[in-house]
C-alpha positions as CSV (number, residue, x, y, z in Angstrom):
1,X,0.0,0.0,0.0
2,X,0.9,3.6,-0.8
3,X,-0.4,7.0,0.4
4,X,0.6,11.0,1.0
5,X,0.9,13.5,3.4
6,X,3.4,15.5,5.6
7,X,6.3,16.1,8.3
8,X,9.4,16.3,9.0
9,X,11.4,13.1,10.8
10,X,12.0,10.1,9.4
11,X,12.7,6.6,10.7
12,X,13.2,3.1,9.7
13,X,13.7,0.0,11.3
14,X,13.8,-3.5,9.8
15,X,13.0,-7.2,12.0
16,X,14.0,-10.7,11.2
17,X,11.7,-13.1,11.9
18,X,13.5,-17.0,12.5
19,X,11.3,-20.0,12.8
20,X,11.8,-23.4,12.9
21,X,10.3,-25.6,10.2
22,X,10.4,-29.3,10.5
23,X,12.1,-31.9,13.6
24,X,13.0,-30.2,16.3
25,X,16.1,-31.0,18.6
26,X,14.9,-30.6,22.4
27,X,17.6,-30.0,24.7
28,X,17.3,-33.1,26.6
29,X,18.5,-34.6,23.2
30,X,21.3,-33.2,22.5
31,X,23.1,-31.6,26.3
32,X,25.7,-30.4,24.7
33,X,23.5,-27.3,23.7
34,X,21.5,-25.5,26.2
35,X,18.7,-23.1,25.1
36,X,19.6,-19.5,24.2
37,X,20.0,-17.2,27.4
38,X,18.4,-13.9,28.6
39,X,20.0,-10.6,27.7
40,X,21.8,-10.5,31.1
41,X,22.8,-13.9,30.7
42,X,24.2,-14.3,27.6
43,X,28.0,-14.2,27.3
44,X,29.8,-11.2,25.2
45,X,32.6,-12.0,22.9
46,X,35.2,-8.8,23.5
47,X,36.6,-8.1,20.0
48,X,39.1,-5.4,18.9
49,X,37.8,-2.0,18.0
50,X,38.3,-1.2,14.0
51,X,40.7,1.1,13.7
52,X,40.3,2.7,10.3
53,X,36.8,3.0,8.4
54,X,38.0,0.5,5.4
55,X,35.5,-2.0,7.0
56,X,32.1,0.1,7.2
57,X,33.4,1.6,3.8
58,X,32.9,-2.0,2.5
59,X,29.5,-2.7,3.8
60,X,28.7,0.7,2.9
61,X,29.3,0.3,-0.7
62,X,28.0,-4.0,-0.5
63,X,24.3,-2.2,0.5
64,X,24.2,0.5,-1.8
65,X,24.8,-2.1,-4.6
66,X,22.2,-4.2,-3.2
67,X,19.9,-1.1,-3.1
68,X,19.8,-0.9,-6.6
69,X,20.0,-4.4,-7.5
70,X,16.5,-5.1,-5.4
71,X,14.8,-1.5,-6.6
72,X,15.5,-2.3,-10.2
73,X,13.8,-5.7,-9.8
74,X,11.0,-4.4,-8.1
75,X,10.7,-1.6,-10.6
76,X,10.1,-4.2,-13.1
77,X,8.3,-6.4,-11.4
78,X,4.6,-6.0,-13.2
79,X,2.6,-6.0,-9.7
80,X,4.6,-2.9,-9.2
81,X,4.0,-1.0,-12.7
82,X,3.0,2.9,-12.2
83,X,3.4,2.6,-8.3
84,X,4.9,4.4,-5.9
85,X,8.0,2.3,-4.3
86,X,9.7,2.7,-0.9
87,X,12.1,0.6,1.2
88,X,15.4,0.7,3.3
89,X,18.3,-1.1,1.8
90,X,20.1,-0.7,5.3
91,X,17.0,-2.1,7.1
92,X,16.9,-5.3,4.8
93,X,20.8,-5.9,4.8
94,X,21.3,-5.3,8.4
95,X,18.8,-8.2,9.0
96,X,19.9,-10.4,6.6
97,X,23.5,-10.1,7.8
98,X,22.3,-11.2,11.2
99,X,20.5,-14.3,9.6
100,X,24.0,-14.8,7.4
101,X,25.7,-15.5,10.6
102,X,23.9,-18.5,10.8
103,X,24.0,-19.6,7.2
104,X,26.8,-22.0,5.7
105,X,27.3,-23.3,2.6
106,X,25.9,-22.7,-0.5
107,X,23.1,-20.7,1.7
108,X,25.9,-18.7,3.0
109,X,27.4,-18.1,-0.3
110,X,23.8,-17.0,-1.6
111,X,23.1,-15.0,0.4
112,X,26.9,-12.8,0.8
113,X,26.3,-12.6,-3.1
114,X,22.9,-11.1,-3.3
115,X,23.8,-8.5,-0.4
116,X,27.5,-7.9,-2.5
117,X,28.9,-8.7,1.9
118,X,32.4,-8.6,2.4
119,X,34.1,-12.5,2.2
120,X,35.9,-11.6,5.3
121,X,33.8,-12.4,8.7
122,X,35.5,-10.2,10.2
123,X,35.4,-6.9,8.2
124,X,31.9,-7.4,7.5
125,X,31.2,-7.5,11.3
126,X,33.2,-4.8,12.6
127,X,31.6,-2.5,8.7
128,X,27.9,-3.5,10.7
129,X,29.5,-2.3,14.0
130,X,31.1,0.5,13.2
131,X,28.1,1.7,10.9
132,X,25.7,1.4,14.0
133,X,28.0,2.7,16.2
134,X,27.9,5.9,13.7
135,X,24.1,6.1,13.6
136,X,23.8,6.4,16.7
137,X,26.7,8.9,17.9
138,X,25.3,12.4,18.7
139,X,23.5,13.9,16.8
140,X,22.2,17.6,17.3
141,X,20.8,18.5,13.8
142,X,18.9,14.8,13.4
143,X,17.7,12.2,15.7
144,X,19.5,9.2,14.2
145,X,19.1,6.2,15.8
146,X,19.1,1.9,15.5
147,X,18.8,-1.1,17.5
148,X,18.8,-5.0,17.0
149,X,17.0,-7.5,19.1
150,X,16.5,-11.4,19.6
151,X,13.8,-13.4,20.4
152,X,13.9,-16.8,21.0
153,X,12.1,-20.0,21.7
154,X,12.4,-20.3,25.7
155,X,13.1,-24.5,25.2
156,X,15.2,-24.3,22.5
157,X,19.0,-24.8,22.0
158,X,20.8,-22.3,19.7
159,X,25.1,-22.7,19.4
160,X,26.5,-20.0,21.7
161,X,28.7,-18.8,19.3
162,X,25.9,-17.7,16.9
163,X,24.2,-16.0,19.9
164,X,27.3,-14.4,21.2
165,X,28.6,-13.0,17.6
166,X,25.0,-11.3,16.9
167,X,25.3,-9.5,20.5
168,X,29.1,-8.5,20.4
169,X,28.9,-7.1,17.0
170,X,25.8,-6.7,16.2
171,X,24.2,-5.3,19.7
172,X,21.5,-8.0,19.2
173,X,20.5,-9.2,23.0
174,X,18.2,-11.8,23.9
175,X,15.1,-12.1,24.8
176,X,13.0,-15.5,25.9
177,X,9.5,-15.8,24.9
178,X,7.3,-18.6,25.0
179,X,6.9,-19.2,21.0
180,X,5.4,-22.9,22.0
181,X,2.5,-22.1,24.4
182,X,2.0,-18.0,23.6
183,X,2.7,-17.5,19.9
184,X,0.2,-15.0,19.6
185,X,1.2,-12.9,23.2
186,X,5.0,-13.4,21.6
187,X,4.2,-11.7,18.2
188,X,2.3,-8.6,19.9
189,X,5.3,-8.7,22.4
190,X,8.0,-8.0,19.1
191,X,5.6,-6.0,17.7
192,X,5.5,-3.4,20.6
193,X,9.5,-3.5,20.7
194,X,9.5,-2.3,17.0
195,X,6.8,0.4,17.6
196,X,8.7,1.9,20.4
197,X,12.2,1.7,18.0
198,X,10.4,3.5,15.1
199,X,8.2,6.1,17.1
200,X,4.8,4.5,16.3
201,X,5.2,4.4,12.5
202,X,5.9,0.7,11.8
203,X,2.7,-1.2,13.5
204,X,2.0,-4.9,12.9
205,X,5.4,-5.7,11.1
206,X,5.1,-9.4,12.2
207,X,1.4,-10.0,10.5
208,X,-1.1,-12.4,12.2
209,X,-0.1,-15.9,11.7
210,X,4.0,-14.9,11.2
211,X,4.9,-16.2,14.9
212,X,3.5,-20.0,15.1
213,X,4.1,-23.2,17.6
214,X,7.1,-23.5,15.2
215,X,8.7,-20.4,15.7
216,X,11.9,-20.7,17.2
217,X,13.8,-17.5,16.9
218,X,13.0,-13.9,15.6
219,X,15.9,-11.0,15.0
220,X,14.6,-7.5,15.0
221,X,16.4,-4.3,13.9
222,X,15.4,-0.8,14.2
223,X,16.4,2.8,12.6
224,X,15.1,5.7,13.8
225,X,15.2,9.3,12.0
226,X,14.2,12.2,12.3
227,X,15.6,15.8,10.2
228,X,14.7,19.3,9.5
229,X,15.7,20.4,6.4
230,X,18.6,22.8,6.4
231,X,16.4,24.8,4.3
232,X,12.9,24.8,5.7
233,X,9.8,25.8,2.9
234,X,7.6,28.4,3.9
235,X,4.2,26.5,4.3
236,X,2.5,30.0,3.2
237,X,3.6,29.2,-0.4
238,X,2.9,25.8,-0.3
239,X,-0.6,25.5,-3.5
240,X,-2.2,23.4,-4.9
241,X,-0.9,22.1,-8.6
242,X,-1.0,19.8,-11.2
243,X,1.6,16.4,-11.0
244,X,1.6,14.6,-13.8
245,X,1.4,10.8,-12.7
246,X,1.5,9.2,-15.9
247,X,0.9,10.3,-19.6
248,X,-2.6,11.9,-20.3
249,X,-2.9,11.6,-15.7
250,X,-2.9,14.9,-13.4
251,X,-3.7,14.4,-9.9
252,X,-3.8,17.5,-7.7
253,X,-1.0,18.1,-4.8
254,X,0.1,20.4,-2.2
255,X,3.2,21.7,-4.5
256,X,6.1,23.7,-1.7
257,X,8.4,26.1,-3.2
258,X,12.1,27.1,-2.0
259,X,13.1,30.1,-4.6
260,X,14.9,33.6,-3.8
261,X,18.5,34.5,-3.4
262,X,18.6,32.3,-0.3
263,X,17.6,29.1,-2.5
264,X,21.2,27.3,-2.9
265,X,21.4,23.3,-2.9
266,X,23.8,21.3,-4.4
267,X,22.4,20.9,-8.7
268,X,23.4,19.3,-11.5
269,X,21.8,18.2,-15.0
270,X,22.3,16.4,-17.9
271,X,20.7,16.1,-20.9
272,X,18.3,13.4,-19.3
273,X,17.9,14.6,-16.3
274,X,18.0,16.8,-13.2
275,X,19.5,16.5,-9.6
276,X,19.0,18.3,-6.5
277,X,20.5,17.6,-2.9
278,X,18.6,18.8,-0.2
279,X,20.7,18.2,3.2
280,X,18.9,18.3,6.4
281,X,19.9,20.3,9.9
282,X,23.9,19.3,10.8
283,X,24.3,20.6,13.5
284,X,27.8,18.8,15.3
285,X,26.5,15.5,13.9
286,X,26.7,13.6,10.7
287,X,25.0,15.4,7.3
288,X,22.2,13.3,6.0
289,X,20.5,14.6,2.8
290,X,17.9,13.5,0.5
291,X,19.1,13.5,-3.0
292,X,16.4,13.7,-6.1
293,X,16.3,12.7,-9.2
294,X,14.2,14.1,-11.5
295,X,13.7,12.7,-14.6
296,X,13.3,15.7,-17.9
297,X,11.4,13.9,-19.6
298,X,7.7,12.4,-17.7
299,X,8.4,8.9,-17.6
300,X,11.3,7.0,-15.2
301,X,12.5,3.7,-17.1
302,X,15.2,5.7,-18.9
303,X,16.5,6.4,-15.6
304,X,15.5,3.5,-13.7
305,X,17.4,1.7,-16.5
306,X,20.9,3.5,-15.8
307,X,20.2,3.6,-12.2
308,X,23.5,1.8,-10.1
309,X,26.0,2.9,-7.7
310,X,28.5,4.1,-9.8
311,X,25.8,6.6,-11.3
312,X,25.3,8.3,-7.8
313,X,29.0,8.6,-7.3
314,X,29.6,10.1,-10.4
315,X,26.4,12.4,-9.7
316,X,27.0,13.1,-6.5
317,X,30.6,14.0,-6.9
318,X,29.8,16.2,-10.1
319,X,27.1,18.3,-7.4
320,X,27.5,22.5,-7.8
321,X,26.4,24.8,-5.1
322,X,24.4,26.8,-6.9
323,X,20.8,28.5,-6.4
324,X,18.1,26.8,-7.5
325,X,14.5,27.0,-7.4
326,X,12.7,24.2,-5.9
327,X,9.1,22.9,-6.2
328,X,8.7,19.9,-4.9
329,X,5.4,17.8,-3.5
330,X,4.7,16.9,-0.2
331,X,3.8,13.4,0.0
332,X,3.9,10.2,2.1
333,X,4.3,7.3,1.3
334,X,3.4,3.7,3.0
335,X,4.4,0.0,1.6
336,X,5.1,-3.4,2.3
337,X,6.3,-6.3,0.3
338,X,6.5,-10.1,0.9
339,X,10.3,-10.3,-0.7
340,X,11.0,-13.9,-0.7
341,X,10.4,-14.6,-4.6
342,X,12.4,-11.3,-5.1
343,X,15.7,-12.5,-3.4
344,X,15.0,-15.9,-4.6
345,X,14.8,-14.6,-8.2
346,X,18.4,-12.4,-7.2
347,X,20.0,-15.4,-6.4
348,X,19.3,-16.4,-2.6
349,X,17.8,-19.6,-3.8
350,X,18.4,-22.3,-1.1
351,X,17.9,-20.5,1.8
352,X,14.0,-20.5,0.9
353,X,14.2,-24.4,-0.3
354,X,13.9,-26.7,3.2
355,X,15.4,-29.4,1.1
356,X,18.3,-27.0,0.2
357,X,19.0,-24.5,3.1
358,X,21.7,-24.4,5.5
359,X,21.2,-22.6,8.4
360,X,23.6,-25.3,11.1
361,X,25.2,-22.2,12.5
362,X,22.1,-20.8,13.8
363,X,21.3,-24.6,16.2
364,X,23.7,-27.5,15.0
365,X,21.1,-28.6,12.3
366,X,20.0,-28.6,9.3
367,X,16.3,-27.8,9.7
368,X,15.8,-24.4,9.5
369,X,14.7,-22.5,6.2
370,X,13.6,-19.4,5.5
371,X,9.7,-19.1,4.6
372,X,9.3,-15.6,4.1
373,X,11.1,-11.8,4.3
374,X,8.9,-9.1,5.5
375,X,9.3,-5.5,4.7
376,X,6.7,-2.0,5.4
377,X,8.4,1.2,5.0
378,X,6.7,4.6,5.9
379,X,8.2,8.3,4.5
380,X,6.6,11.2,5.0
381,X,7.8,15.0,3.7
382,X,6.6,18.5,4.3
383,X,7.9,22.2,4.6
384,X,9.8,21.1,7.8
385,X,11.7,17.7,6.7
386,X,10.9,14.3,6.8
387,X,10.3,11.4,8.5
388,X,10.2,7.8,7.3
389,X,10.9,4.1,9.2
390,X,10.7,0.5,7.8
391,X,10.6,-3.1,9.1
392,X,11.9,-6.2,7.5
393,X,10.7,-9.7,9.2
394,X,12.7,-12.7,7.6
395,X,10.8,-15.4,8.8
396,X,12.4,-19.1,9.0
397,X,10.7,-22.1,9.4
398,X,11.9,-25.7,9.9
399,X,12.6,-28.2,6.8
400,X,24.1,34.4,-4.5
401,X,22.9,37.7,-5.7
402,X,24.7,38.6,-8.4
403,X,23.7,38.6,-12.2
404,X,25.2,35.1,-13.4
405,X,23.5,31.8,-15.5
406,X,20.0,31.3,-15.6
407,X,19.1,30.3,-12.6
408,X,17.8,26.2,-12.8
409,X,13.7,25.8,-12.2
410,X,13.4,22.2,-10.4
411,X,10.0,21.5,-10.9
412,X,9.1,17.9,-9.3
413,X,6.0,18.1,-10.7
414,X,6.1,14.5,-12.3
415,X,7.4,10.7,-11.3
416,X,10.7,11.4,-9.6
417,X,13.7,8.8,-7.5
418,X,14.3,10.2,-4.4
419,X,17.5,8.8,-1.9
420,X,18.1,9.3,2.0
421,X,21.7,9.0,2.5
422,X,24.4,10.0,5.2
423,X,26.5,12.1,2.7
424,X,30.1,11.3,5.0
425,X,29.9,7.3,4.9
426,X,27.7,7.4,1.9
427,X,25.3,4.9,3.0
428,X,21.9,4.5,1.7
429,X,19.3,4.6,3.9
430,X,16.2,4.8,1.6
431,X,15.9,4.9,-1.7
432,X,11.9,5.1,-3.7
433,X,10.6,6.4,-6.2
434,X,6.7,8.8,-6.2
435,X,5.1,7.9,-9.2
436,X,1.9,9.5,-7.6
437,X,2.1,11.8,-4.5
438,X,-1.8,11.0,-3.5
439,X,-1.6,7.6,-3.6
């Protein structure tokens, strides 16, 4: 589902949702594993503290190719023709780079492939850490936040190293629920810790029917953000106009407008198309920005189709600091997907066969496969900023002034991209697309 309206924070989060599918091992039958412990009880590996940023520099770039691999394939994907699309690439990898820990094999190999991960454990570990451990530094011009979570079956045996590698580096602590006897008590329970991590904006991101008697483990992870643009709009200019949604469609939106002397963003154009960079308040802290781009002619396949990481770069690195005047619409946005054909069709095959899947690092065994990945994003932007969150639930079962140039009109007054990003690290938080700002 998609919609429209207004504000100024945004948040994500993203949750992954483990089940068990098939026989499972009780405790009593195998004693060399004991069932997964309570936050306080669980034991912490102590590694070394990156010294240098080559490692989140590595994840950083592994998700924003991964954000472009999945939004070209949902672009395409005919369910998702002339609609709007939202989702966070961080939110998704994040989770899935938990559930990797547990993966080996071929499943392993999948899965590092589809996500573009670092080979190396280790760097990929300590990119995750020291990403998060950015996020949520201080902040005085955002709110910029995240959090990770387990959940697990109270009478069920995971491996201790798996449980102790997604707290130490990934800040994942545990949490026993009764998945057996309380499935339903257990969901509303995850449920509730994701509300809280996004603010209220993600609700239900484990659906009725995701946590069953054969749930086993769930992994959760939370973003939260919330920025003023650097550049606020002044609401009193802020009119209804015309956006052209599609060719021979108008639908009427509230249009904002940033124009004057004052009006300087980062701009640049090509014969195809025109990009703005809108950064949001700094303050001491990191500089996040959204990044637009707007298409010159009315339809978004010829961009969509040239769309990839080394496009940004080269866009974003080719950025003047020029005035320009802005009309863009406020909108908001809301969607969910069910992603497992997706990821199966980009390659992560086995971890959603039960015949194929190898998740043994996760309890020992080789019943665990994933049934289905979650995801519901939420983005909302208005003369202030914006505000957005989004969940992901991978669910396994078992088996100037001056006279100079013309000064650019950015008119967004038809189907545009639109990226979140923390301009320093480069990371991607969001990336969509409004193909309609009403819905």
């Amino acid at each position: 589902m998609d919609g429209n309206s207004a504000i100024g924070p945004l948040i994500f989060l993203l949750a992954t949702c483990i089940l068990l599918a098939g026989c499972t091992v009780s405790p009593d039958q195998n004693p060399l594993r004991t069932p997964i412990l309570t936050t306080q009880e669980t034991p912490v590996p102590t590694p070394s503290v990156s010294t240098g940023s080559g490692d989140a520099m590595g994840v950083t770039e592994s998700n924003s190719r991964f954000a472009f691999d999945l939004y070209r394939n949902l672009s395409r994907d005919p369910d998702s023709a002339g609609r709007n699309l939202f989702f966070s690439p961080f939110s998704i990898s994040s989770a899935l780079a938990m559930t990797c820990e547990g993966a080996r094999g071929v499943t392993a190999e999948e899965i590092r492939s589809v996500f573009h991960f670092p080979g190396n454990d280790t760097a990929r570990r300590l990119g995750f850490r020291e990403i998060a451990a950015g996020i949520n530094g201080a902040q005085k011009g955002s709110t910029l936040s995240t959090a990770n979570a387990l959940w697990a079956e109270r009478t069920y045996a995971f491996l201790p190293g798996f449980v102790q590698i997604l707290r130490g580096y990934y800040g994942a602590d545990a949490t026993n629920l009764d998945f057996i006897r309380n499935p339903e008590d257990s969901r509303m329970t995850i449920n509730r810790w994701v509300e809280d991590h996004t603010n209220q904006k993600i609700l239900d991101l484990l659906p009725k029917g995701a946590i069953t008697t054969l749930t086993r483990l769930v992994i959760t992870n939370a973003v939260y953000f919330k920025g003023t643009w650097e550049l606020q709009f002044d609401k009193n200019l802020t009119k209804e106009e015309d956006f052209r949604a599609a060719p021979g469609r108008t639908v009427k939106v509230e249009m904002m407008e940033r124009t004057g002397k004052n009006a300087f963003f980062g701009y640049q154009e090509t014969d195809q198309l025109q990009v703005l960079r809108m950064p949001y308040e700094r303050g001491s802290g990191t500089g996040l920005s959204m990044l637009i781009i707007l298409p010159k002619g009315d339809t978004l396949p010829p961009v969509e189709d040239v769309l990839t990481l080394q496009m940004i770069q080269e866009i974003t690195g080719a950025l003047q600091y020029q005035r320009v005047n802005v009309h863009l619409p406020k909108f908001k946005l809301e969607t969910e997907y069910s992603l497992s054909e997706t990821l199966g069709g980009m390659g992560m095959r086995s971890a959603f066969d039960p015949g194929a899947a190898d998740l043994s690092g996760m309890d020992g065994t080789r019943n665990l496969s994933i049934s289905e990945v979650f995801h519901k994003a939420f983005v909302e932007v208005n003369e202030e900023g914006t505000e957005a969150a989004a969940a992901t639930a991978v669910v396994v079962g078992l088996t100037s002034a001056r006279e100079g140039p013309p000064v650019p009109e950015f008119n967004a007054d038809h189907p545009f991209i639109f990226l979140i990003r923390d301009d320093q690290a480069g990371t991607i938080l969001f990336l969509g697309r409004v193909t309609n700002p009403v819905g």
